[in-house]
C-alpha positions in Angstrom: 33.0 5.6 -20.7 29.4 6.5 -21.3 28.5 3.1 -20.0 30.3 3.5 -17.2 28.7 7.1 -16.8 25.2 5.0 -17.1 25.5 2.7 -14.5 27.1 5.1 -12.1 23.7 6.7 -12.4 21.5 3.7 -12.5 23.4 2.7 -9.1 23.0 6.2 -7.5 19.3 6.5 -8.4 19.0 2.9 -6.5 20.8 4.5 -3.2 18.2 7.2 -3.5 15.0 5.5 -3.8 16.8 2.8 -1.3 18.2 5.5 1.4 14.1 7.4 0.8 12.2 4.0 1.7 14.3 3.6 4.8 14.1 7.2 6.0 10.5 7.7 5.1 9.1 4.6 6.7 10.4 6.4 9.9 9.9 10.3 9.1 6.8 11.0 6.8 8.9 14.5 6.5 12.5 13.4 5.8 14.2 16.2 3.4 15.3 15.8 0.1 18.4 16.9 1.8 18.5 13.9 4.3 18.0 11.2 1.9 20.3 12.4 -0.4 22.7 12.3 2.4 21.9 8.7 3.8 22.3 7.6 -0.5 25.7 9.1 -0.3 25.1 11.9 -3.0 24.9 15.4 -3.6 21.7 17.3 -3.8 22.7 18.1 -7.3 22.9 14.2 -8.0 19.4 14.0 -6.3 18.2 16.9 -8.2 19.2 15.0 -11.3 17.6 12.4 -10.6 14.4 13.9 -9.1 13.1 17.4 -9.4 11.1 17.7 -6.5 10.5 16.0 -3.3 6.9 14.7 -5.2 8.8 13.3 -7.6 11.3 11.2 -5.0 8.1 10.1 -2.9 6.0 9.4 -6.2 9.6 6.5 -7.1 10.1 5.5 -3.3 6.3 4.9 -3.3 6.1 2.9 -6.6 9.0 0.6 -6.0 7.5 -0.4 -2.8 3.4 -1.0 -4.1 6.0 -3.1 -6.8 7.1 -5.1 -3.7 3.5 -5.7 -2.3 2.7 -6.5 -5.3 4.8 -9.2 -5.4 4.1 -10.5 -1.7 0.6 -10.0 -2.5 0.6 -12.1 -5.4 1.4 -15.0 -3.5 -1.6 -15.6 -1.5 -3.9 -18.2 -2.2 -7.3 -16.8 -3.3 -8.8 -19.7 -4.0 -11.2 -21.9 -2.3 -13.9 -20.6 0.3 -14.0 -17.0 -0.5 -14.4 -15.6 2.9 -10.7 -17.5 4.2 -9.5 -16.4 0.8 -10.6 -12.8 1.5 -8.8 -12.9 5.3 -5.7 -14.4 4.0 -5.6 -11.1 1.4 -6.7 -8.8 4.8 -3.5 -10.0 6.8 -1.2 -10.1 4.2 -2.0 -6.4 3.2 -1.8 -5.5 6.5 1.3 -7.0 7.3 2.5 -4.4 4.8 0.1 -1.2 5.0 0.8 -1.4 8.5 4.5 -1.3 9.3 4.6 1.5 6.4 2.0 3.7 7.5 4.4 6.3 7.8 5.5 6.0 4.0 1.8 5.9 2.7 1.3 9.6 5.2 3.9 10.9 2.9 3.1 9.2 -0.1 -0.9 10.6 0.3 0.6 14.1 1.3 2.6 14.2 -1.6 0.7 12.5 -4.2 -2.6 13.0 -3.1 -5.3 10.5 -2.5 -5.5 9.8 -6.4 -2.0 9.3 -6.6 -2.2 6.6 -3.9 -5.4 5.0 -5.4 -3.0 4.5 -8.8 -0.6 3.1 -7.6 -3.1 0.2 -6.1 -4.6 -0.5 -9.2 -2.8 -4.2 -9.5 -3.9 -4.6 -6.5 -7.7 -4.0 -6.7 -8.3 -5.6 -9.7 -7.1 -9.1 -8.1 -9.5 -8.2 -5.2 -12.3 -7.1 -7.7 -12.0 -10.5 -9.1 -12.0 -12.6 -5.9 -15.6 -10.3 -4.8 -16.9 -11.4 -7.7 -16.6 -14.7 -7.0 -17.4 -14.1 -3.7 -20.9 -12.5 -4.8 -21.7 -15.4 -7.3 -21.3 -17.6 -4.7 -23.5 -15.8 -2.0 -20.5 -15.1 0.4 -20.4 -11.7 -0.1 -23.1 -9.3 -0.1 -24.7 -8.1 -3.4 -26.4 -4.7 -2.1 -23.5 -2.5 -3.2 -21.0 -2.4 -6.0 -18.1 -3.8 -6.1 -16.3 -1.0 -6.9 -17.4 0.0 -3.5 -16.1 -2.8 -1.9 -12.6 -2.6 -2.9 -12.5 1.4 -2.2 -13.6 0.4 1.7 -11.4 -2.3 1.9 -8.3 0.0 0.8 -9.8 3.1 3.0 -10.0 0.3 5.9 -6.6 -0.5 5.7 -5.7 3.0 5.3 -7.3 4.6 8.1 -6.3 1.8 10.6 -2.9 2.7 9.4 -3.8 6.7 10.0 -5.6 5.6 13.1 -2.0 3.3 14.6 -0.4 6.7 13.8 -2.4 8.6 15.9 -2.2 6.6 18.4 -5.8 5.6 18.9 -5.1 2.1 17.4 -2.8 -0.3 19.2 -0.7 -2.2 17.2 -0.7 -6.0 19.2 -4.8 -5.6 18.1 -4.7 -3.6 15.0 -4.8 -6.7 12.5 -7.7 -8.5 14.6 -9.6 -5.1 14.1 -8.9 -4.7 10.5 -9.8 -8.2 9.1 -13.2 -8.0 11.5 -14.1 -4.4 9.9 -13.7 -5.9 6.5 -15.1 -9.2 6.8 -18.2 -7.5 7.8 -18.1 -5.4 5.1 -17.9 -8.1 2.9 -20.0 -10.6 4.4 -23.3 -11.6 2.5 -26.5 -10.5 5.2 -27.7 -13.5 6.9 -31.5 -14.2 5.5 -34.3 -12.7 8.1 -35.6 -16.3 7.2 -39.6 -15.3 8.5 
């Protein structure tokens, strides 16, 4: 019975963070009320299974950077460090930018910290691949790296804020974003006097 009780639970909790990742990708605002509802539950299941909206948006949010992780994971970093670097743009972007309207509610709910966490998998594969990228001379040495990764997620970020808004069309938005950061990145060619 208790077993039973378990995965009764286990399966509702999936509806929930399921039903939140479909209605916040479309509605940076939807209630705890309308996800319960598209799960099938009560708000007293949902309450049980997440105190506060934060909470539900903290899960939804996690299960998807687990996702990414995943897709992201499968892109070829090595070779020439600069392709390697564009393959990693495109493929992030090809999921920062069709949920731009999650990550609005994941930063208004989690906070900008909360957000930069949850990427941590994340950066540290990029961290590696601009260290390469430095020893090798492909990418500039001026700045730290740390600095690197933290534009590269705020350049991916804001072009999803910016697609939002409205002030970034979305048939040229990737184009944009991988030539922002490959000049970022990009080692300054010698003045060569």
């Amino acid at each position: 019975m208790e077993r039973a009780r378990r995965a009764d639970a286990e399966r509702n909790r999936e509806a929930i963070v399921e039903a939140g990742i479909r209605l916040l990708a479309g509605d940076s605002r939807a209630s705890m009320a309308e996800i319960a509802a598209a799960a099938g539950v009560s708000r007293v299941t949902m309450y049980g299974h997440f105190a506060s909206r934060k909470d539900l948006v903290g899960a939804v949010f996690s299960r998807v950077m687990d996702e990414s992780r995943t897709t992201l994971e499968g892109v070829d970093l090595s070779g020439d460090e600069m392709a390697a670097l564009e393959r990693l743009v495109l493929a992030s972007w090809r999921i920062v930018g069709p949920g731009r309207v999650l990550l609005a509610a994941a930063r208004e709910e989690l906070g900008a910290d909360g957000v930069r966490d949850r990427h941590e998998d994340a950066a540290r594969r990029l961290e590696t691949l601009v260290r390469r990228g430095r020893a090798s001379g492909a990418f500039r040495t001026d700045v730290p790296t740390a600095w690197l990764v933290t534009c590269y997620q705020a350049t991916l970020h804001t072009a999803a804020d910016e697609l939002l808004a409205g002030r970034l069309a979305e048939r040229s938005a990737d184009r944009i974003v991988l030539a922002t950061i490959r000049s970022l990145f990009a080692a300054p060619a010698s003045s060569g006097s």
